[in-house]
N, C-alpha and C positions, 0 to 999 in steps of 0.2 A: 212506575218504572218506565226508563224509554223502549221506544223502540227495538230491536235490531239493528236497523242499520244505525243508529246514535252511538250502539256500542262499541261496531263495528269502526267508525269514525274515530272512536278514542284508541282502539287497538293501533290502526293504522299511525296516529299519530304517536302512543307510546313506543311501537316500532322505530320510528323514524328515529324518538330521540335518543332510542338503541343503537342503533346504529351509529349515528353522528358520535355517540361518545366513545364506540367501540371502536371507532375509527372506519365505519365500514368491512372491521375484520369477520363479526360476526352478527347476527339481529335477533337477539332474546323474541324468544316466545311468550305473546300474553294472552291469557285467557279472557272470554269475557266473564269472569270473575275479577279477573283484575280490573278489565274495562268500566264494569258496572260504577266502582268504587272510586273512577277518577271522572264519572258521570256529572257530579256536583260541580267539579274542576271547571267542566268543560264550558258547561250553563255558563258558570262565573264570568271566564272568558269574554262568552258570547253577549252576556249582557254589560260588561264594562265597553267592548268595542263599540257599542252600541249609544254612549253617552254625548259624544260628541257632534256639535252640529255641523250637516253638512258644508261644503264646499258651496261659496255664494255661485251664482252662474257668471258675475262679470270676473271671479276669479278665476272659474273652470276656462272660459274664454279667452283669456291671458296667457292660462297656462299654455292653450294650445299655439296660441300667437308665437308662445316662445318655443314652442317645439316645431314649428315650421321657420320660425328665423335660425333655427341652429341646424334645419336642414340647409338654409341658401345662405350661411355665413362663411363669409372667405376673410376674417380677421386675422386668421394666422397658416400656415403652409399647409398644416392637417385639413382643414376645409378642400382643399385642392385633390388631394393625393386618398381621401378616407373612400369607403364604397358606403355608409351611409352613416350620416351621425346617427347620435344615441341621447336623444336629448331626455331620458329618463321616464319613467310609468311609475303607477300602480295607483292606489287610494287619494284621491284630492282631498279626503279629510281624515289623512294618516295620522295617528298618535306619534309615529314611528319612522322615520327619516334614514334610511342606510345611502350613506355617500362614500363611492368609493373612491378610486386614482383615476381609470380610465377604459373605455372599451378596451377588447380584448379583439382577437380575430373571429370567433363567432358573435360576437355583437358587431362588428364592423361587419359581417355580413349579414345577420337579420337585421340590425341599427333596432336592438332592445339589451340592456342593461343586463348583466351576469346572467347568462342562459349555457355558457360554455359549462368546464367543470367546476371550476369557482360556484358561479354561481348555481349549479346543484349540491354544493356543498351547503351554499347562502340559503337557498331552499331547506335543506334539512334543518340547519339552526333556526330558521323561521316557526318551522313545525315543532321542533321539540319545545317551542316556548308558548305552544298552545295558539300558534296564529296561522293565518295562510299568505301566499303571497300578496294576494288581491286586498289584505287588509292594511297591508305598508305600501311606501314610497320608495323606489329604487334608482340612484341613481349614482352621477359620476361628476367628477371636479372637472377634467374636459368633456366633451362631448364627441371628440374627433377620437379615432385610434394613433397613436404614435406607431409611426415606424419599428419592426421589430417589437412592439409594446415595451420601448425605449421608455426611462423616466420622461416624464412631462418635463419641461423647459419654463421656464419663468415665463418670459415672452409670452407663451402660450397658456399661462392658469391664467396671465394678467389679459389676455384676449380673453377668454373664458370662462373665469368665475362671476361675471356679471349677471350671464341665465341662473344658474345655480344658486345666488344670493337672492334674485327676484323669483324664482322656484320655492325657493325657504321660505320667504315674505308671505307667500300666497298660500302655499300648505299649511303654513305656521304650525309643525309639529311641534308636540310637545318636549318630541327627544330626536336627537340625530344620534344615531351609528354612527362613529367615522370608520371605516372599514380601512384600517392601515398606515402607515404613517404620512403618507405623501397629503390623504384626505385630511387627517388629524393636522398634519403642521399647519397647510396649507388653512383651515378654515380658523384654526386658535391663531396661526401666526406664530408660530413659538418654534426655536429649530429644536427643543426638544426632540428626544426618540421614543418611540412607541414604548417598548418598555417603561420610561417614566412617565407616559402622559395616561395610559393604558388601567385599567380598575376603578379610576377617579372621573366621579362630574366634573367636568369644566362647565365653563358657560360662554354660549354660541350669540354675537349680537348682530341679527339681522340688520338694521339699519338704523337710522334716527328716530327714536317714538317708538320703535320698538322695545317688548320688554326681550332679557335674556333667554334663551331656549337650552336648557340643559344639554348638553354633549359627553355622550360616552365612547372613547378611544377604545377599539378594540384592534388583535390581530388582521390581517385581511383573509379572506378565504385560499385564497391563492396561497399567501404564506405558510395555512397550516398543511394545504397540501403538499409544499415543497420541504416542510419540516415536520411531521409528521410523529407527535409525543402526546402520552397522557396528561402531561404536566400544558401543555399549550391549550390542546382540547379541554382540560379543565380550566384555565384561567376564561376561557373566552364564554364559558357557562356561568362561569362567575360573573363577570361582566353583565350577561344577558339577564343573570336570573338581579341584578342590582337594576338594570333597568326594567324588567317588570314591576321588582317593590316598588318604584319611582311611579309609576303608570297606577299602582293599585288593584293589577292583575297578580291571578293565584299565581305562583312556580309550579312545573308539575315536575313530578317527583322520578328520580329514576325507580326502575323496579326490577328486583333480578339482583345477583350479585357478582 
């Protein structure tokens, strides 16, 4: 049997994904009787993230190239007027790709990717699907904040989707999130509306020579907080638990009724 603190680990996480589907209204209680039992889950988890090889060093060093060029980029007005770009974090040898529209006013001010409310929302979905931050890639179709967190402008995805394409190239995840419609159009190209493009793999093509990268359209965080239903909350679990199967990680199970 594990430890203590291992059980403890999976409470905290069956918690989370209590909540996230409760809407935050309430947080089922689980035992470690219950914990013990999704023990197996977790291992699973732990040993699928674990298959893939790391990030080369001349790609980690790219990446950071390109996180310092999207600090001193003045291609479009937001370089001017932003208090720090957000040129994206997390795992350089992510399975798991979340792209979203654009900072927010607490990411323009720390210049790190969904840390506001959204993205504690993005954190709980993370953990209710058996993962943590630190094991994905998070990021945005601009790097700058718009004005008022105004839609992005043409002008500006077409100044800016360049990092984020050589971002893609060099994680080369397996699966991208598109967190929302503006990521979703913008990266298929399809004026589609989330609604239609949402549930379904599409496929994501880095560049020449590259192979496709499966792409799953979901809500964006933001959205569910502005629209706040069982029926949304449940689609975007469906979504997450169809990109697990894809990856070959458990789903872990709700518990509680």
């Amino acid at each position: 049997m594990k430890s203590n603190p291992d059980i403890k680990k999976v409470v905290r996480q069956h918690a989370e994904m209590a909540e996230f589907f409760s809407g935050g209204l309430t947080v089922k209680k689980l035992t470690a009787e219950h914990a013990e039992k999704n023990l197996e889950i977790t291992s699973a988890v732990s040993a699928a993230k674990k298959t893939r090889p790391p990030c080369s060093p001349e790609n980690i060093k790219e990446l950071e190239d390109i996180a310092e060029q999207t600090r001193k980029c003045r291609k479009c007005e937001l370089g001017s007027i932003h208090k720090n770009a957000v040129p994206g974090e997390g795992n350089t040898s992510a399975r798991i790709m979340f792209v979203g529209e654009a900072p927010g006013a607490d990411e323009d001010t720390q210049g790190r990717p969904f840390v506001g409310r959204a993205g504690q929302l993005l954190d709980k979905i993370i953990t209710a699907c058996g993962l943590k931050r630190e094991d994905v890639w998070i990021g945005n179709i601009l790097k700058c904040r718009p004005p008022d967190n105004r839609d992005p402008k043409p002008e500006e995805i077409i100044a800016c989707i360049p990092y984020l394409q050589r971002q893609i190239e060099l994680i080369n995840p397996e699966i991208i999130v598109a967190l929302g419609a503006h990521a979703a159009k913008t990266l298929l190209d399809t004026p589609k509306a989330i609604g239609q493009l949402r549930g379904i793999f599409h496929e994501y093509i880095p560049g020449i020579g590259h192979k496709p990268i499966k792409l799953m359209p979901t809500f964006h965080p933001a959205y569910l907080l502005r629209n706040y239903s069982d029926d949304n909350r449940r689609k975007v679990w469906e979504d997450m638990k169809k990109v697990l199967a894809e990856l070959g990680l458990p789903v872990p199970q709700k518990t509680g009724k």
